[in-house]
TORKOL-4160 file (C-alpha; in steps of 0.2 Angstrom, whole numbers, padded with zeros to 4 digits, m for minus):
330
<pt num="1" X="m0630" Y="0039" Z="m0374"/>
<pt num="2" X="m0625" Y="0057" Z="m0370"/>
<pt num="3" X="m0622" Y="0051" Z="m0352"/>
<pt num="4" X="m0615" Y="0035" Z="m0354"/>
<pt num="5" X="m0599" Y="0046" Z="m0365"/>
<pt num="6" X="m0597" Y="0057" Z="m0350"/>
<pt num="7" X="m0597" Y="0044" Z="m0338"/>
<pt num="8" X="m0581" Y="0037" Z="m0346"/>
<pt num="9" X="m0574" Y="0053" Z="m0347"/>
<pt num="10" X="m0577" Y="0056" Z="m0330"/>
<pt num="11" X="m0571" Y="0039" Z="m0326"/>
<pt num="12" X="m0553" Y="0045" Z="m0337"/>
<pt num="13" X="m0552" Y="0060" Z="m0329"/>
<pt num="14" X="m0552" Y="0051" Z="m0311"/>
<pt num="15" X="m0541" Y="0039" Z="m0315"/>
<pt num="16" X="m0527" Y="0052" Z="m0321"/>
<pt num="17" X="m0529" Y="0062" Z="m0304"/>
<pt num="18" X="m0525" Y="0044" Z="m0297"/>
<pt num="19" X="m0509" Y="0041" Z="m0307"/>
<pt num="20" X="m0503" Y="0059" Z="m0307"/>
<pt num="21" X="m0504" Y="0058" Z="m0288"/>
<pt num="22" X="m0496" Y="0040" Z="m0286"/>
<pt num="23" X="m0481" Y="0049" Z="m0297"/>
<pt num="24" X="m0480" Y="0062" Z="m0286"/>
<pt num="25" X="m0480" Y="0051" Z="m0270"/>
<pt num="26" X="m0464" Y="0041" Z="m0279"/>
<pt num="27" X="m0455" Y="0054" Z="m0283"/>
<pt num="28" X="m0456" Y="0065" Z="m0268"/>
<pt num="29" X="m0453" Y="0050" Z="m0255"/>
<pt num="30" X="m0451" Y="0031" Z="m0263"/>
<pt num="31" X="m0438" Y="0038" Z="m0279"/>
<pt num="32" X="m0425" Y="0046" Z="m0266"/>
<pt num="33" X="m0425" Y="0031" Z="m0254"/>
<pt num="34" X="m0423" Y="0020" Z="m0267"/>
<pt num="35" X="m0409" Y="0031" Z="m0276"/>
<pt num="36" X="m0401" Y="0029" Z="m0257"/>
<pt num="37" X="m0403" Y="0011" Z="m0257"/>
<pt num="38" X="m0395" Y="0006" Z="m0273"/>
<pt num="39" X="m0379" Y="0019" Z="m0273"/>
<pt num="40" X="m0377" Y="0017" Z="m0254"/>
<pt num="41" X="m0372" Y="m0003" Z="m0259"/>
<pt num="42" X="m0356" Y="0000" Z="m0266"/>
<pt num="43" X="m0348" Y="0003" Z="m0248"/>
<pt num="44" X="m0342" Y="0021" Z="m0253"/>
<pt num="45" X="m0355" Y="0031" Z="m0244"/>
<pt num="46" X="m0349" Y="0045" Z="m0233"/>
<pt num="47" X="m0348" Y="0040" Z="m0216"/>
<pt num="48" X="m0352" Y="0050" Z="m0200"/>
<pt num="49" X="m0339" Y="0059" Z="m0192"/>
<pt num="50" X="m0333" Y="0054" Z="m0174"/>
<pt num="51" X="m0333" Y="0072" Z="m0163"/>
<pt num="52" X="m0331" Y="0064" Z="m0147"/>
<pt num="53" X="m0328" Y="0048" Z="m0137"/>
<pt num="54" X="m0330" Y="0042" Z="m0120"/>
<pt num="55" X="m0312" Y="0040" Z="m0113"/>
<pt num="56" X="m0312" Y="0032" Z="m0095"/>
<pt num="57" X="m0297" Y="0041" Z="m0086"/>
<pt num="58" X="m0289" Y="0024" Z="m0077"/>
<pt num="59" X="m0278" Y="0033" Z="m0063"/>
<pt num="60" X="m0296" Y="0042" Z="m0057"/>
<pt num="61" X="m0307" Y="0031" Z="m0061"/>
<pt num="62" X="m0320" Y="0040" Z="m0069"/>
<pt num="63" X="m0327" Y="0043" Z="m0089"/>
<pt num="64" X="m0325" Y="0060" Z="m0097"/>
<pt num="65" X="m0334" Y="0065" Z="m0113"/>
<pt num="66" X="m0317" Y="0072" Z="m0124"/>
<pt num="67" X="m0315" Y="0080" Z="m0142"/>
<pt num="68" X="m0306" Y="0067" Z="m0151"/>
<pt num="69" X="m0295" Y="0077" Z="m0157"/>
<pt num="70" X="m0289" Y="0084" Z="m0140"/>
<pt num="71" X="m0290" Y="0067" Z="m0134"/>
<pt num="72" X="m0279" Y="0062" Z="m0148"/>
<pt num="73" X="m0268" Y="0078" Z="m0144"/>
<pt num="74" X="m0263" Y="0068" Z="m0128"/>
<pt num="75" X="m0261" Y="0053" Z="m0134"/>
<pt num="76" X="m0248" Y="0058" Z="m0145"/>
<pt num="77" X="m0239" Y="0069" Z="m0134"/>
<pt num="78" X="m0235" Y="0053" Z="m0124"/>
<pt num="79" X="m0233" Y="0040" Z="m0138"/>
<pt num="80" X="m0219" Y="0049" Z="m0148"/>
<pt num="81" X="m0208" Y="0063" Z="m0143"/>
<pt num="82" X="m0211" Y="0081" Z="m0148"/>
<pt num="83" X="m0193" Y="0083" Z="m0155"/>
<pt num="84" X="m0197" Y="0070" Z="m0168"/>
<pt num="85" X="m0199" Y="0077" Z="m0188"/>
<pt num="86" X="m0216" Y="0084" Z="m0193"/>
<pt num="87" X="m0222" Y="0070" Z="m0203"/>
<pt num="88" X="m0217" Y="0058" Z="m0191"/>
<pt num="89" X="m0230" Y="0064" Z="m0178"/>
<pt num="90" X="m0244" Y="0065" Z="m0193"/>
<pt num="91" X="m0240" Y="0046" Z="m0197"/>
<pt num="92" X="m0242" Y="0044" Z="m0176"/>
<pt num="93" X="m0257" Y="0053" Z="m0176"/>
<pt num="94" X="m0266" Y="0043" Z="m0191"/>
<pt num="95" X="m0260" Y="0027" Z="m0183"/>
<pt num="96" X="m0267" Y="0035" Z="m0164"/>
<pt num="97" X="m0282" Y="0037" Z="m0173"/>
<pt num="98" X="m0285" Y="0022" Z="m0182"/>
<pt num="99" X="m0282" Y="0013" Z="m0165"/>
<pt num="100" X="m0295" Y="0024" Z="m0157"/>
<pt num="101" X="m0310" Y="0020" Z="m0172"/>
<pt num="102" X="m0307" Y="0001" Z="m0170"/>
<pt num="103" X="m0311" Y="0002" Z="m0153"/>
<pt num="104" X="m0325" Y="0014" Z="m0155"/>
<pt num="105" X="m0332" Y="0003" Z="m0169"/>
<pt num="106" X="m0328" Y="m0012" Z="m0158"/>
<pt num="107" X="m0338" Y="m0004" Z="m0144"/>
<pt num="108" X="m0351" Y="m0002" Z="m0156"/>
<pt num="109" X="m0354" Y="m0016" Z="m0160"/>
<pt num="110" X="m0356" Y="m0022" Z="m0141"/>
<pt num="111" X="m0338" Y="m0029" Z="m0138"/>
<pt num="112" X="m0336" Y="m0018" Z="m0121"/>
<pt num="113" X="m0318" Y="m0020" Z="m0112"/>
<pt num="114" X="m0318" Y="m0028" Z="m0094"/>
<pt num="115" X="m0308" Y="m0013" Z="m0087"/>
<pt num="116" X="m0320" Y="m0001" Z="m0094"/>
<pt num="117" X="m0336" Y="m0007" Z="m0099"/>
<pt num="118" X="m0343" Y="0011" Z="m0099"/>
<pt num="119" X="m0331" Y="0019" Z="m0113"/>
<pt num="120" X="m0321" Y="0012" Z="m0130"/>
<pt num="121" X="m0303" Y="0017" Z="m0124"/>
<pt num="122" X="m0292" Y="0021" Z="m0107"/>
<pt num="123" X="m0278" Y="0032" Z="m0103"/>
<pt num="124" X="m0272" Y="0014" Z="m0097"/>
<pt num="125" X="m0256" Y="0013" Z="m0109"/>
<pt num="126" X="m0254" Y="m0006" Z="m0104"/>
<pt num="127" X="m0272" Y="m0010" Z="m0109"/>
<pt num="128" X="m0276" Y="0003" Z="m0123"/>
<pt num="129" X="m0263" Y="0020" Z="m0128"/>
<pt num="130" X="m0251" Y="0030" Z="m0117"/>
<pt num="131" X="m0260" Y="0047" Z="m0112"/>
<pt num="132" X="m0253" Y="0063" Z="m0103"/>
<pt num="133" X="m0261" Y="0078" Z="m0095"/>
<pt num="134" X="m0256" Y="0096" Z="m0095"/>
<pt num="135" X="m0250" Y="0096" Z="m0081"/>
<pt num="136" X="m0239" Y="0080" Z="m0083"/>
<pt num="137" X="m0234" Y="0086" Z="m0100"/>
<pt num="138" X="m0228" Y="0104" Z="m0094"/>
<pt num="139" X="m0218" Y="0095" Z="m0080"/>
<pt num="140" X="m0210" Y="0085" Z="m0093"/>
<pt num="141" X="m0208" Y="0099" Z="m0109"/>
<pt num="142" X="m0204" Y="0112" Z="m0098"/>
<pt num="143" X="m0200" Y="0126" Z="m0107"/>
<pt num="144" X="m0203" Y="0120" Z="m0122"/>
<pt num="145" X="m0224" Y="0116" Z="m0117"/>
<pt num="146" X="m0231" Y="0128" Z="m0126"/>
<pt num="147" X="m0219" Y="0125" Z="m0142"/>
<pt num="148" X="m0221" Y="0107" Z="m0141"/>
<pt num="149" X="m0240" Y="0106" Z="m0140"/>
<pt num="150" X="m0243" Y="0118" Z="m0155"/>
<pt num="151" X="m0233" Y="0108" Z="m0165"/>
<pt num="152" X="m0241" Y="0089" Z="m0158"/>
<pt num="153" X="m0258" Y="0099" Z="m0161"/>
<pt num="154" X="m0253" Y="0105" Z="m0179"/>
<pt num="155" X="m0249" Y="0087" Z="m0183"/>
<pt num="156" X="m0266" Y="0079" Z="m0178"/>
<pt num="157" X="m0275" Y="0093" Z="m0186"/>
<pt num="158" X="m0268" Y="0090" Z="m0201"/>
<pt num="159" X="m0272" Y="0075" Z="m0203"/>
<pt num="160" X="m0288" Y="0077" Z="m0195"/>
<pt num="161" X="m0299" Y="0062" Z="m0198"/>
<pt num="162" X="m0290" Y="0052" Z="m0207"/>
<pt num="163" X="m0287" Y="0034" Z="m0204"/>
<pt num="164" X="m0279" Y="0018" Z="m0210"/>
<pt num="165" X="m0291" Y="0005" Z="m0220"/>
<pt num="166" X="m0287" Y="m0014" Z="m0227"/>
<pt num="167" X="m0299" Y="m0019" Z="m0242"/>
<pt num="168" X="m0313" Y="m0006" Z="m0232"/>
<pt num="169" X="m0310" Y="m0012" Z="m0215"/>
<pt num="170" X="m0303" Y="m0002" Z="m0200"/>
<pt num="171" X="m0286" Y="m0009" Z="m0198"/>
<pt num="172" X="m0279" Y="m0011" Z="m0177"/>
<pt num="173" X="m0264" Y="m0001" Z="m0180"/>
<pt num="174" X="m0251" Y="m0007" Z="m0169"/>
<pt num="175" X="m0233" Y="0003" Z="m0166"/>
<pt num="176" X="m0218" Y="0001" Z="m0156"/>
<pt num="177" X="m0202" Y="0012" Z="m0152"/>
<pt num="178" X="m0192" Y="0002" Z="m0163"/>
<pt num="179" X="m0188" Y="m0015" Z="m0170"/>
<pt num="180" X="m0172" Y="m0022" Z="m0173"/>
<pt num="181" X="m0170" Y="m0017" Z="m0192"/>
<pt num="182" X="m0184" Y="m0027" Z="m0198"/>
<pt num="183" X="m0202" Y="m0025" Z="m0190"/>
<pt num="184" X="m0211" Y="m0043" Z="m0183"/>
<pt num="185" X="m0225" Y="m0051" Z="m0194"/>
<pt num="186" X="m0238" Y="m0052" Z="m0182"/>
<pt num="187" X="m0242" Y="m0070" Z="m0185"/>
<pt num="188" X="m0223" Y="m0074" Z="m0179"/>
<pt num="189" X="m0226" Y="m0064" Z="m0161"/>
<pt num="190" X="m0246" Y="m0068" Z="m0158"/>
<pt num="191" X="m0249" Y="m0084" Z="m0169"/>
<pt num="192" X="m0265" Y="m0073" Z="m0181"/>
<pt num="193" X="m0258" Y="m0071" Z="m0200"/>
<pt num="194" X="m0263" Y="m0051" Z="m0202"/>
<pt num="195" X="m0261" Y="m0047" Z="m0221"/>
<pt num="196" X="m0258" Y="m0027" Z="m0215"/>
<pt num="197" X="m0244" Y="m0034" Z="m0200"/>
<pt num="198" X="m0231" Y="m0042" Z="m0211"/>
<pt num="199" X="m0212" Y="m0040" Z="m0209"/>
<pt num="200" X="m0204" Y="m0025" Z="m0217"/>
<pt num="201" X="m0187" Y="m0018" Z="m0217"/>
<pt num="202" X="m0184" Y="m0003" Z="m0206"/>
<pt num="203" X="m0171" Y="0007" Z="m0207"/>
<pt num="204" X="m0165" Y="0019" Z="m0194"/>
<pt num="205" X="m0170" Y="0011" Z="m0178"/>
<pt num="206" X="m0153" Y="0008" Z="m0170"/>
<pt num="207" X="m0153" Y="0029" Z="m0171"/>
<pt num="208" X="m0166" Y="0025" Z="m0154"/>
<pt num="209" X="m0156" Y="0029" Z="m0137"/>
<pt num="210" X="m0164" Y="0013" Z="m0133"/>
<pt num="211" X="m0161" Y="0002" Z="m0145"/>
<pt num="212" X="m0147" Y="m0008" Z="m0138"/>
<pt num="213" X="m0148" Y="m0015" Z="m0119"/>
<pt num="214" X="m0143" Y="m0030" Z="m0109"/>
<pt num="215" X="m0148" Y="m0043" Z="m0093"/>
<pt num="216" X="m0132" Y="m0050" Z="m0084"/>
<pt num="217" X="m0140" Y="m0065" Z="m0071"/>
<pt num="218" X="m0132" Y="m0077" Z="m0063"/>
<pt num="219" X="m0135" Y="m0098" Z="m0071"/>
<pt num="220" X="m0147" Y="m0099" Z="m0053"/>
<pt num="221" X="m0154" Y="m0085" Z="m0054"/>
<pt num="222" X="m0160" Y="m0089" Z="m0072"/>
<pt num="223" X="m0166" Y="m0107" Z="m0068"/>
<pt num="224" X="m0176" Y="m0100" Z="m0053"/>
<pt num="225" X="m0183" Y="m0087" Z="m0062"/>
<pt num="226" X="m0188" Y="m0100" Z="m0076"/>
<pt num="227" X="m0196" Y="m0112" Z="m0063"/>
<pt num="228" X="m0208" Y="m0098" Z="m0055"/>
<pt num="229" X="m0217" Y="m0097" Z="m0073"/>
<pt num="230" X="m0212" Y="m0113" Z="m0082"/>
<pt num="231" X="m0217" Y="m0132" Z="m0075"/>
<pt num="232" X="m0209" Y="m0147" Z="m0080"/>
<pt num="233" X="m0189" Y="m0141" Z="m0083"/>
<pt num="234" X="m0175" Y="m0152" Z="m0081"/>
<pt num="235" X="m0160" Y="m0143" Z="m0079"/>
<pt num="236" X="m0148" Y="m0158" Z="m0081"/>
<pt num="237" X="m0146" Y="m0153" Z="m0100"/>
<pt num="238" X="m0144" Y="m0138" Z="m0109"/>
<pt num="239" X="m0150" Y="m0120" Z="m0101"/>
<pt num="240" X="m0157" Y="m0116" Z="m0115"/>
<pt num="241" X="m0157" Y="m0123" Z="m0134"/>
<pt num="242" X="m0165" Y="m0126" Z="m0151"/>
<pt num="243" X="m0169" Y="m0104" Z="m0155"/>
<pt num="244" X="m0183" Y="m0103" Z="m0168"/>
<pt num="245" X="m0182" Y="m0085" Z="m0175"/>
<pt num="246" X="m0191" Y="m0076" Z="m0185"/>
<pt num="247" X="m0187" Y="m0068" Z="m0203"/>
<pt num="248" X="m0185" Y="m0052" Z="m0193"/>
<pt num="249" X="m0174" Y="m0061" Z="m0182"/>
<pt num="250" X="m0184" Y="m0060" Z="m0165"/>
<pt num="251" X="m0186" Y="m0077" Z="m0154"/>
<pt num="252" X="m0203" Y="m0085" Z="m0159"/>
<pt num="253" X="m0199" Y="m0102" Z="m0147"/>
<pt num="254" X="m0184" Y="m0110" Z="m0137"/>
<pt num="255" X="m0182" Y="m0124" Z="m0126"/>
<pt num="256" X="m0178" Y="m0119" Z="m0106"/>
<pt num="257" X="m0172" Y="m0133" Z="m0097"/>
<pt num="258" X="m0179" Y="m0145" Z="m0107"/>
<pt num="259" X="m0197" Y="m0138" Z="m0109"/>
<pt num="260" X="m0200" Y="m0127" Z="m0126"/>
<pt num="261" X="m0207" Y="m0110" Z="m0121"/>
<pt num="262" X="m0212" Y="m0093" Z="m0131"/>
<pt num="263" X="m0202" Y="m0076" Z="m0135"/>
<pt num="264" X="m0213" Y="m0068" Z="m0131"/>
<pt num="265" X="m0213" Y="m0078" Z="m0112"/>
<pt num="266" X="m0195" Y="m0077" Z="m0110"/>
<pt num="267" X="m0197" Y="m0057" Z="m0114"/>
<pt num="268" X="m0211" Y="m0056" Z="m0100"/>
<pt num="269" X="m0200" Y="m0066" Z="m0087"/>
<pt num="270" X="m0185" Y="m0056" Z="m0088"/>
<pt num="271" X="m0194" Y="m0040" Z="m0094"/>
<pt num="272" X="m0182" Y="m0039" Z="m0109"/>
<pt num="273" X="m0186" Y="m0023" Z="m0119"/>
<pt num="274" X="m0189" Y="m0034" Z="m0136"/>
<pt num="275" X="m0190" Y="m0054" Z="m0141"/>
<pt num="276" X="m0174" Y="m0050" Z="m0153"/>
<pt num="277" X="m0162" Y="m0059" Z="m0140"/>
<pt num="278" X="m0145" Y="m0067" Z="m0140"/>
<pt num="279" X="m0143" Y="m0078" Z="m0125"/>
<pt num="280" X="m0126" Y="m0083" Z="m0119"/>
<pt num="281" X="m0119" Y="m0092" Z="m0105"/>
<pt num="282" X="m0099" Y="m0083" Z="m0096"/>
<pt num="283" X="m0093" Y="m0086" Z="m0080"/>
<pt num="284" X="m0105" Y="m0095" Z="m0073"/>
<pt num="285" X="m0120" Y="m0081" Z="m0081"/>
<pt num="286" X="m0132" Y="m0080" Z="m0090"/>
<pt num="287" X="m0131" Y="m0062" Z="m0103"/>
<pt num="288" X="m0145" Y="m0058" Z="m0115"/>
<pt num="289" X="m0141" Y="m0044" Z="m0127"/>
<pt num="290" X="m0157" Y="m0035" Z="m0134"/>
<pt num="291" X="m0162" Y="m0028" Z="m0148"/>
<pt num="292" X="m0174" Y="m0016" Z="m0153"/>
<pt num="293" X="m0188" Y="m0009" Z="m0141"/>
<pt num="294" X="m0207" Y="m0016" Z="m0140"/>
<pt num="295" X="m0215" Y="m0030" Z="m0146"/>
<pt num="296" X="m0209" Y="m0026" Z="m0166"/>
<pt num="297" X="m0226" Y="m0025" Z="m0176"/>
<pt num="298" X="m0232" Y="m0012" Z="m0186"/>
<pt num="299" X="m0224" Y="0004" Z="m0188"/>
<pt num="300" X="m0208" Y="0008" Z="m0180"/>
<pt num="301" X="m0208" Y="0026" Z="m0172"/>
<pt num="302" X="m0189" Y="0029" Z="m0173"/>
<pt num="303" X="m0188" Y="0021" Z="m0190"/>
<pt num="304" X="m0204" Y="0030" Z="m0195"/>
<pt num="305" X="m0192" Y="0048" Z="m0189"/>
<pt num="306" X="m0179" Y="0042" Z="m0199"/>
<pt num="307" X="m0188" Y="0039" Z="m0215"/>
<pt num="308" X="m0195" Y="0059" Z="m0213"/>
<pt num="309" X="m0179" Y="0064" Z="m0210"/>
<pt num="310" X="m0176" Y="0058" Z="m0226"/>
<pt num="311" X="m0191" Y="0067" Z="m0235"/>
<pt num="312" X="m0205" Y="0056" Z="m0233"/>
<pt num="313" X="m0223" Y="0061" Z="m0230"/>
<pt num="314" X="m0231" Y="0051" Z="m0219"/>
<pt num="315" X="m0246" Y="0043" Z="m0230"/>
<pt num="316" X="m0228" Y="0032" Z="m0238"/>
<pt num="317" X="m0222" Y="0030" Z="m0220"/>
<pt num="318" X="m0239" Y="0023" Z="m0214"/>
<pt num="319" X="m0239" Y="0013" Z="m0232"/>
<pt num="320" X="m0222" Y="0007" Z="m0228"/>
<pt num="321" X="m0228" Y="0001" Z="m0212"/>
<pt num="322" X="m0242" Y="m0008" Z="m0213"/>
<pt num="323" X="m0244" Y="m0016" Z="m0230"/>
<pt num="324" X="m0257" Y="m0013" Z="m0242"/>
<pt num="325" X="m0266" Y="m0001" Z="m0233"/>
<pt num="326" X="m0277" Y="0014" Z="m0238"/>
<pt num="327" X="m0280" Y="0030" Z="m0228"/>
<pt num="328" X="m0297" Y="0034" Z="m0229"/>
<pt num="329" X="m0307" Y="0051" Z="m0221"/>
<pt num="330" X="m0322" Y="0047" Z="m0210"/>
């Protein structure tokens, strides 16, 4: 009887070794995976930081491991001049680096560029963001190199990681010299409804030294240039006719001779600086007055120096830009 008591003693005893140890294990390795799992699935977790990128430098052919931040140094120093107010080059930088991540995250997730299969971006400023070296940049600056860089640099520094967000999501951050007082909903210049890349006022822009230019051609010079792109014209009717414009006012569609084209074509054919056009015929030519500079979406960089001139920080720029958007730190 004697043993049979200490046998289920014994048998207790083993079994709260078991379950003390079991706890242990929980705790120490299953709790804090589990405590990851269910607060890591509201989509706020910290994400990792982005140190360097693979740029590939287009005019030599090769890929350079940069800092991003140098690399956004550049960047900048070639999309916006150095004269521009303070804030204005923060709101660049941020939109510089947004444009950078969406092509890193695009890269990572296997969407690798034809021109560069090797590396998310180029110095290629047709195909990704203008770029300058230090040696370009002190040939352009001048005296002012060392003055102008510390100030770029300050500005991308100070906004050092942060980046532009629409409900979570890396936005594509597009900019433009400047618009024609209104920036171009992206739907009306591409055909894609982006909820970010609507058409907002901008005031400033006609400050640009730019921002007004004009093409004199002769009638057959206009025709012939319309045929080498355009099949199908008949030029027995009107030059050009039935202008369908946008709310910001650039060209969206026309009809040249006879055939019904895009802005965005006609732009390319004459390499007008902006779709924002007023065509008319004198003298046997053809003049097309222009408005704005760039294709017209997202932010405007001479309105977005205006609005700092007037005070604005550059999280209301950006927010003025490019609707609804959050700016995040990753």
């Amino acid at each position: 009887m004697k043993i049979h008591i200490y046998k289920l003693k014994g048998d207790f005893y083993v079994k709260k070794v078991i379950s003390v140890f079991v706890a242990i294990i929980f705790i120490t390795l299953l709790l804090p995976l589990a405590i990851v799992y269910l607060f890591g699935m509201d989509g706020n977790e910290e994400k990792e930081s982005i140190d360097s990128v693979r740029v590939f430098v287009s005019d030599e052919g090769r890929t350079e491991e940069m800092d991003v931040n140098e690399y956004l140094k550049r960047v900048v120093s070639a999309e916006m001049p150095a004269d521009f107010e303070e804030e204005a080059l923060k709101a660049q930088s941020v939109a510089a680096r947004t444009y950078l991540y969406s092509h890193i995250e695009a890269f990572q997730n296997g969407n690798f560029p034809d021109n560069h299969p090797d590396a998310p971006i180029c110095t290629d400023s047709t195909h990704c963001q203008a770029y300058i070296t230090e040696e370009k940049r002190r040939e352009s600056w001048g005296e002012k190199a060392d003055e102008n860089w510390k100030k770029i640099s300050a500005a991308v520094m100070d906004t050092d990681g942060e980046i532009m967000t629409y409900n979570g999501e890396i936005i594509s951050a597009l900019f433009h010299s400047s618009s024609a007082g209104a920036t171009e909903a992206a739907v009306d210049v591409w055909g894609s409804d982006v909820p970010y890349l609507q058409s907002v006022a901008s005031i400033g822009d006609d400050k640009a030294p730019s921002f007004l230019s004009s093409v004199s051609i002769s009638e057959d010079e206009f025709k012939h240039t319309i045929d080498e792109h355009v099949s199908g014209t008949n030029w027995t009717g009107e030059l050009f006719s039935n202008i369908n414009r946008s709310e910001a006012g650039g060209i969206i569609t026309l009809d040249v001779g006879g055939v019904n084209i895009k802005g965005t074509e006609l732009r390319s054919m004459f390499s007008l600086r902006s779709t924002t056009i007023e065509l008319t015929r004198e003298n046997g030519d053809v003049i097309m007055n222009v408005r704005g500079y760039g294709h017209g979406v997202g932010m405007s960089q001479y309105g977005a120096n205006y609005l700092a001139s007037q005070g604005e920080k550059y999280d209301a720029i950006l927010k003025t830009y490019y609707t609804g958007v959050e700016i995040e730190h990753r």
